[in-house]
DSSP file (Angstrom, degrees, kcal/mol; ACC not computed):
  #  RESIDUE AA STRUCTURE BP1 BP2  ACC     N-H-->O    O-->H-N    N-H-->O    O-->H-N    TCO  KAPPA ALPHA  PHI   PSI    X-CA   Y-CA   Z-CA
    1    1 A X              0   0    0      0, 0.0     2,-0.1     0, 0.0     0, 0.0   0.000 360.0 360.0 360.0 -59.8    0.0    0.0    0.0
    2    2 A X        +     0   0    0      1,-0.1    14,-0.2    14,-0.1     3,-0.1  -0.365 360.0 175.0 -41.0 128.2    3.0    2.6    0.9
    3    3 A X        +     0   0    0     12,-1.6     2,-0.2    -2,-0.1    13,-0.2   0.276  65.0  43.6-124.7   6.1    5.6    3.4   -2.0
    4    4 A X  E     -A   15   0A   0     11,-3.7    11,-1.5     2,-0.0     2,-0.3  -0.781  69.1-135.5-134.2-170.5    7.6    6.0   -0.2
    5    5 A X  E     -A   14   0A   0      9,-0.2     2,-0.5    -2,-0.2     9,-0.2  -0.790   7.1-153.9-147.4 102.5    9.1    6.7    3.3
    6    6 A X  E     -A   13   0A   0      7,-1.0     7,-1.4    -2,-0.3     2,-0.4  -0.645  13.7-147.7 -85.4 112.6    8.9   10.1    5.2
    7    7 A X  E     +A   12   0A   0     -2,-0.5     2,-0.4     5,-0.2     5,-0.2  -0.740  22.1 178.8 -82.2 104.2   12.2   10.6    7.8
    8    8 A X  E >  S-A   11   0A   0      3,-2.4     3,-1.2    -2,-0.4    -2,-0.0  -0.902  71.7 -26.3-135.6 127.6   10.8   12.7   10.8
    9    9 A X  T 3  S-     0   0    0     -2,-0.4     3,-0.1     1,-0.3    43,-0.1   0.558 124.5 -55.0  73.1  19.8   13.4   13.4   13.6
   10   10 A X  T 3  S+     0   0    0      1,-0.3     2,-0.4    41,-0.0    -1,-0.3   0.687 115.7 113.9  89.8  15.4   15.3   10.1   12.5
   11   11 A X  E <   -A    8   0A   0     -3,-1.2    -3,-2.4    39,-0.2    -1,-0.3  -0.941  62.7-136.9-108.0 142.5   12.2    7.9   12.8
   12   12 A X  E     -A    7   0A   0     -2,-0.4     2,-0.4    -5,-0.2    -5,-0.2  -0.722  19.8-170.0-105.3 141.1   11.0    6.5    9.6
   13   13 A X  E     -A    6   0A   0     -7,-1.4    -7,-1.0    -2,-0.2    13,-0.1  -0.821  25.1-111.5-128.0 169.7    7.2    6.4    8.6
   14   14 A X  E     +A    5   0A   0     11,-0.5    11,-2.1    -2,-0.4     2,-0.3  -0.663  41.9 174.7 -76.2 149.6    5.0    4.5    5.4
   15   15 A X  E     -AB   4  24A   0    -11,-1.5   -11,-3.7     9,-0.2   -12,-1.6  -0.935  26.4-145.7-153.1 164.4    3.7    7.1    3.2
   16   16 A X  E     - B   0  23A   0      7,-2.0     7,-2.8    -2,-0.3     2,-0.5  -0.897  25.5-130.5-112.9 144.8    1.8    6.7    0.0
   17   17 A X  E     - B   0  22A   0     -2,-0.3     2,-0.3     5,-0.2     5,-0.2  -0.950  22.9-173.1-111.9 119.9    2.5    9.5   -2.7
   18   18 A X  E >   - B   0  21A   0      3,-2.7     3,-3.0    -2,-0.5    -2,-0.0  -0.901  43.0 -81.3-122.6 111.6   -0.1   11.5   -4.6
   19   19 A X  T 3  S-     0   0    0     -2,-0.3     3,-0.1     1,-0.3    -1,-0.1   0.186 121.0  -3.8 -21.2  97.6   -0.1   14.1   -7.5
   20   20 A X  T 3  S+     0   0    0     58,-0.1    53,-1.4     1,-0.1     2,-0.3   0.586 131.7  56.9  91.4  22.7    0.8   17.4   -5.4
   21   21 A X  E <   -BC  18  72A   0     -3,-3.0    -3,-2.7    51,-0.2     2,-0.4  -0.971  66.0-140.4-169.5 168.0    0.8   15.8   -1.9
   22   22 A X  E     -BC  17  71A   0     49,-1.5    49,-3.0    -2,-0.3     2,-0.6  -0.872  22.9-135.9-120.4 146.6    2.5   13.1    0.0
   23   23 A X  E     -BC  16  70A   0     -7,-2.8    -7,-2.0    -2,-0.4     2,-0.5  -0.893  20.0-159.6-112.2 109.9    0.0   10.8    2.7
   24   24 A X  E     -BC  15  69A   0     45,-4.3    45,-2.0    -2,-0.6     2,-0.5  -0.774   5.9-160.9 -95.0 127.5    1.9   10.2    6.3
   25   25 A X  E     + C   0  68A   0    -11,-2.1   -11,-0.5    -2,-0.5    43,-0.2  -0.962  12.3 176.9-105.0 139.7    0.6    7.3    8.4
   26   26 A X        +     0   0    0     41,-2.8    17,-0.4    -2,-0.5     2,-0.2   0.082  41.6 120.4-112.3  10.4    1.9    8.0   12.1
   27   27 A X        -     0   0    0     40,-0.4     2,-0.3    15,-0.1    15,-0.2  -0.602  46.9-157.7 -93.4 159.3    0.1    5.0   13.4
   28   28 A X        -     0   0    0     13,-2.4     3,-0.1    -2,-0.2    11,-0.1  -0.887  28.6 -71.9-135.0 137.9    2.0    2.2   15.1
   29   29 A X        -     0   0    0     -2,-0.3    11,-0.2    11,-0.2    -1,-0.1  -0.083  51.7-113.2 -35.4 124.7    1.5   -1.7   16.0
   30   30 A X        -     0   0    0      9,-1.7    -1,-0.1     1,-0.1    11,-0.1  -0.394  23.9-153.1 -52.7 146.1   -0.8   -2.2   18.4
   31   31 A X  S    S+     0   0    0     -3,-0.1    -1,-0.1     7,-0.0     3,-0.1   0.601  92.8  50.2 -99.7 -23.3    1.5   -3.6   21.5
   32   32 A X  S    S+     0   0    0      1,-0.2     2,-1.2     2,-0.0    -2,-0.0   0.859  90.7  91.9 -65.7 -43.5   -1.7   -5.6   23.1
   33   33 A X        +     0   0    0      1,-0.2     2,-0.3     6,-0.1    -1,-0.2  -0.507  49.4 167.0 -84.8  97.0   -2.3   -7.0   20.1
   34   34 A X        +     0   0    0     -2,-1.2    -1,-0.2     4,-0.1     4,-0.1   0.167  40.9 105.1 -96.6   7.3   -0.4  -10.6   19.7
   35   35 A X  S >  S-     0   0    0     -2,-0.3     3,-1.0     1,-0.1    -2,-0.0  -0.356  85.2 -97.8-105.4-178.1   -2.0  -12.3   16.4
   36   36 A X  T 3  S+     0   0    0      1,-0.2     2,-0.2     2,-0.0    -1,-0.1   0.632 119.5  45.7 -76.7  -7.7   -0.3  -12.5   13.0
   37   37 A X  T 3  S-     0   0    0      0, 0.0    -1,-0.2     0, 0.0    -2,-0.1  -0.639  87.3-160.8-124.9  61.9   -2.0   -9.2   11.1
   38   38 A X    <   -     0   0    0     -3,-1.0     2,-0.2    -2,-0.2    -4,-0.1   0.013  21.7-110.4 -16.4 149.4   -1.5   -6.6   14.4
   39   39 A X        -     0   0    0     -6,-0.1    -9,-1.7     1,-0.1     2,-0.2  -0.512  25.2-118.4 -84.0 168.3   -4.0   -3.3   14.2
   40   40 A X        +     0   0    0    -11,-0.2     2,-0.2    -2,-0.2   -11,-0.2  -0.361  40.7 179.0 -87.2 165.0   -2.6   -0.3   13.6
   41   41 A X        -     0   0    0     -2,-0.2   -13,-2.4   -11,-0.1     2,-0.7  -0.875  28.3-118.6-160.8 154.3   -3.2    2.4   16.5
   42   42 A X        +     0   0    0    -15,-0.2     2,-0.5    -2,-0.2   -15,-0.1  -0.915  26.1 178.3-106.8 129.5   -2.2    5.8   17.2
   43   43 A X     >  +     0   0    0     -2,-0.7     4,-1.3   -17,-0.4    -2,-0.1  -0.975   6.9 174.0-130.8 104.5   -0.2    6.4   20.2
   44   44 A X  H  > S+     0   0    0     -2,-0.5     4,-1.4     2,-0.2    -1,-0.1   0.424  83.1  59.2 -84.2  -8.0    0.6   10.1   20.5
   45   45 A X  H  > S+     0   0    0      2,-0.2     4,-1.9     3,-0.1    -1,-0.1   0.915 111.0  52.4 -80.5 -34.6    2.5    9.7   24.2
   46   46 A X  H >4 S+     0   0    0      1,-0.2     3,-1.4     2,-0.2     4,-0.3   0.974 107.9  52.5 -54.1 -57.7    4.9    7.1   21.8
   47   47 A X  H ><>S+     0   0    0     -4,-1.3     3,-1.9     1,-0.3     5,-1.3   0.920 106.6  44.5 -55.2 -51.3    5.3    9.7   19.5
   48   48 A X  H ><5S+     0   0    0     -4,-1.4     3,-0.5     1,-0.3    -1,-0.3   0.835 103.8  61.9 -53.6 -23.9    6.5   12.3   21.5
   49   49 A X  T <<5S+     0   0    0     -4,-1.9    -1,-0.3    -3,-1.4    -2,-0.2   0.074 107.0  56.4 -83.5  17.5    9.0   10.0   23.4
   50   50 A X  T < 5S-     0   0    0     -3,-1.9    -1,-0.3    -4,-0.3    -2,-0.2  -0.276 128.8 -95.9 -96.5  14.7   10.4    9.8   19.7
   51   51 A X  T < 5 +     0   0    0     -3,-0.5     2,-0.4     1,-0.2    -3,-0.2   0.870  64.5 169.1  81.6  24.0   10.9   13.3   19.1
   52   52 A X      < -     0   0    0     -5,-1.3    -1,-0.2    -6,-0.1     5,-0.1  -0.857  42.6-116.7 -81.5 104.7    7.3   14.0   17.2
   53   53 A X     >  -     0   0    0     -2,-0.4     4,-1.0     1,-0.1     5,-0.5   0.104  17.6-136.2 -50.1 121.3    6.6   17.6   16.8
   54   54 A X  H >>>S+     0   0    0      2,-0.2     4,-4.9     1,-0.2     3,-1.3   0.961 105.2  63.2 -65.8 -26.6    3.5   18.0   18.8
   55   55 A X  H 3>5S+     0   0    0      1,-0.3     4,-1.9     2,-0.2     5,-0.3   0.980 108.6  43.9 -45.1 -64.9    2.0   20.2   15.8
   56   56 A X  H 3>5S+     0   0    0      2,-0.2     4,-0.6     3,-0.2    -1,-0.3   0.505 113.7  48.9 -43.5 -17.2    2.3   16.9   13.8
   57   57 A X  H <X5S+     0   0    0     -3,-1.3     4,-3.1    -4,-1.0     5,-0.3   0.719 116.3  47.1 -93.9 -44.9    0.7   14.8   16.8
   58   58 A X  H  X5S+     0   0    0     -4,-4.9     4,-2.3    -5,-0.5     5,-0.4   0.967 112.0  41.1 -57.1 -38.9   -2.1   17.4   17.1
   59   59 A X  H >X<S+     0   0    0     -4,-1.9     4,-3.3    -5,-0.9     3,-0.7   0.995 117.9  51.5 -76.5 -39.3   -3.2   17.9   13.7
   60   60 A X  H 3< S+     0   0    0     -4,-0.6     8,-0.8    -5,-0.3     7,-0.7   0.909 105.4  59.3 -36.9 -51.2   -2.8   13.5   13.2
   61   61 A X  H 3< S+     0   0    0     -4,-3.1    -1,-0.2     1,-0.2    -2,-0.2   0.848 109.6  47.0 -56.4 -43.6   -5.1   13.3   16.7
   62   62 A X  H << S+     0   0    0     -4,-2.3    -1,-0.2    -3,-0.7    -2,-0.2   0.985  90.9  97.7 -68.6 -40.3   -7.6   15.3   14.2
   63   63 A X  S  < S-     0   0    0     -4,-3.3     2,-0.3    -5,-0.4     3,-0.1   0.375  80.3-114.3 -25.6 173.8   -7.4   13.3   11.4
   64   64 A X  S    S+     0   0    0      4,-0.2     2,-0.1     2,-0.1    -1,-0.1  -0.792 114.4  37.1-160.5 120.0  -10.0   10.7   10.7
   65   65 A X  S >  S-     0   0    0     -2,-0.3     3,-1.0     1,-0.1     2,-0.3   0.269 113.5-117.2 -30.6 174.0   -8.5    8.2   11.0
   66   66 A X  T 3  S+     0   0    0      1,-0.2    -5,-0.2    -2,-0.1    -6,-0.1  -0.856  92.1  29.6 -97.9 150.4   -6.4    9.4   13.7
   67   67 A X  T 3  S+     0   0    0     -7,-0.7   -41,-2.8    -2,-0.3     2,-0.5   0.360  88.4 107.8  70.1  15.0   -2.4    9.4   12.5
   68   68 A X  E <   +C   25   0A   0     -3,-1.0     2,-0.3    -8,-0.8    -4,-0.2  -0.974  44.1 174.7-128.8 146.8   -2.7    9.9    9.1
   69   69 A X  E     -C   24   0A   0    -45,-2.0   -45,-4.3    -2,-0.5     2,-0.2  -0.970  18.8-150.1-134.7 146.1   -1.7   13.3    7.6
   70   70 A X  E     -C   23   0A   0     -2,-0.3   -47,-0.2   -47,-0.2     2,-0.2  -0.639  10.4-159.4 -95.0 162.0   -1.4   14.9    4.1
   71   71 A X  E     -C   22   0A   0    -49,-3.0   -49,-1.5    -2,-0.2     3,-0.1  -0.658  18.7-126.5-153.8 127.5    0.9   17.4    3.4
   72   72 A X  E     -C   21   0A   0    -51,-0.2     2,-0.8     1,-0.2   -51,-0.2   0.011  34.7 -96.8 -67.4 141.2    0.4   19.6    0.5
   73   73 A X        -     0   0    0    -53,-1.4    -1,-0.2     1,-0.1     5,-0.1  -0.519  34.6-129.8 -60.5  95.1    3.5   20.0   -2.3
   74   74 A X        -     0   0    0     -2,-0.8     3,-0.2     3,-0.2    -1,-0.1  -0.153  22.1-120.3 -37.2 151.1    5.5   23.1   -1.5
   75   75 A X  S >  S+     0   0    0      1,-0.2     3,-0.8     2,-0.1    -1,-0.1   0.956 112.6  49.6 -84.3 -43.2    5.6   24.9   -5.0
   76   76 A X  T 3  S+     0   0    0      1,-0.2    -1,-0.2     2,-0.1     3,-0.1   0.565 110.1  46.2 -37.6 -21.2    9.3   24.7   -4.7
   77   77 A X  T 3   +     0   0    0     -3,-0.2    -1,-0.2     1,-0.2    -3,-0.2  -0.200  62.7 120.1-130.5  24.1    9.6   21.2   -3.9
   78   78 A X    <   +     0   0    0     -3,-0.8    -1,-0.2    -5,-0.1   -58,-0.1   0.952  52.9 106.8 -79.9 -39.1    7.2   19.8   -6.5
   79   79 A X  S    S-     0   0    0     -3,-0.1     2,-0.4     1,-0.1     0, 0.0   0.044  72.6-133.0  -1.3 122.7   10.9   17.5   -8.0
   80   80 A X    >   -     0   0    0      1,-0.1     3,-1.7     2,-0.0     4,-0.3  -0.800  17.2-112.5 -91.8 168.8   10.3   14.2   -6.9
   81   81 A X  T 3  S+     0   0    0     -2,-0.4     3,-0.2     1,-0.3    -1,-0.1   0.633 106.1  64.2 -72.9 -22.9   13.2   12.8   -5.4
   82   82 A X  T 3  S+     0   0    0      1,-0.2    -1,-0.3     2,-0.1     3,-0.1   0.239  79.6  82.2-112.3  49.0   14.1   10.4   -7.6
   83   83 A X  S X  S+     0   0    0     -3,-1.7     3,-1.4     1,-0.2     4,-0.4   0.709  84.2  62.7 -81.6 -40.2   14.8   12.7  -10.2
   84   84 A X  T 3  S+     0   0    0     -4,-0.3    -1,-0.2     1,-0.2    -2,-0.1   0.281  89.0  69.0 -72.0  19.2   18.0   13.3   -8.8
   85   85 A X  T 3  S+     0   0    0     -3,-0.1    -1,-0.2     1,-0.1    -2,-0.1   0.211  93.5  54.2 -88.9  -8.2   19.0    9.9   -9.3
   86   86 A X  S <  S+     0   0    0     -3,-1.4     2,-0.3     2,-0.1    -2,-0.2   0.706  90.3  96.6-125.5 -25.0   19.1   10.1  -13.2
   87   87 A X  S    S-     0   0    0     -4,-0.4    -4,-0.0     1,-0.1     0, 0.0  -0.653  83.0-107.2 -76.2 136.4   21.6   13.3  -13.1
   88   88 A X        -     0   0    0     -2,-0.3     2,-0.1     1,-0.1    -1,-0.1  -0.033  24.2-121.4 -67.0 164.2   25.3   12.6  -13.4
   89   89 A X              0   0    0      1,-0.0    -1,-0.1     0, 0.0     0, 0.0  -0.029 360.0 360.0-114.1 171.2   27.9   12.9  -10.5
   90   90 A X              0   0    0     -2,-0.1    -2,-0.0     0, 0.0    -1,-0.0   0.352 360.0 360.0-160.4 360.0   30.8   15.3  -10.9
């Protein structure tokens, strides 16, 4: 379902990527849950003890579902990233 991977504060998260926005899931393995396809859950106290901006915990907490967030394409930053992969080295 996820084709990309978002780095916030050196913890890494799935995200799926979308014409002019990227989709962050901030939800985490259930810790209760012991069977072979865990739930997802959002644990904002986990996230903060990992260095998770509480602006990013809040606005996830709104979502619905809770822990997933868009974020809209900067007009600068519209390049995907592996464009720089196909320009030569120097």
């Amino acid at each position: 379902m996820y084709d990309r991977v978002v780095t916030i504060n050196n913890a890494h998260w799935p995200a799926y990527r979308k014409p002019g926005a990227t989709l962050v899931d901030l939800r985490m393995f259930d810790p209760d849950d012991r069977s072979a396809n865990p739930r997802l859950v959002f644990r904002p106290e986990k996230l903060r003890e990992l260095g998770i901006p509480d602006a990013l915990i809040e606005a996830a907490a709104k979502s619905n579902p809770q822990g997933i967030l868009l974020f809209d394409d900067l007009q600068d930053q519209t390049q995907s990233a592996t464009g720089h992969a196909n320009e030569p080295t120097t």
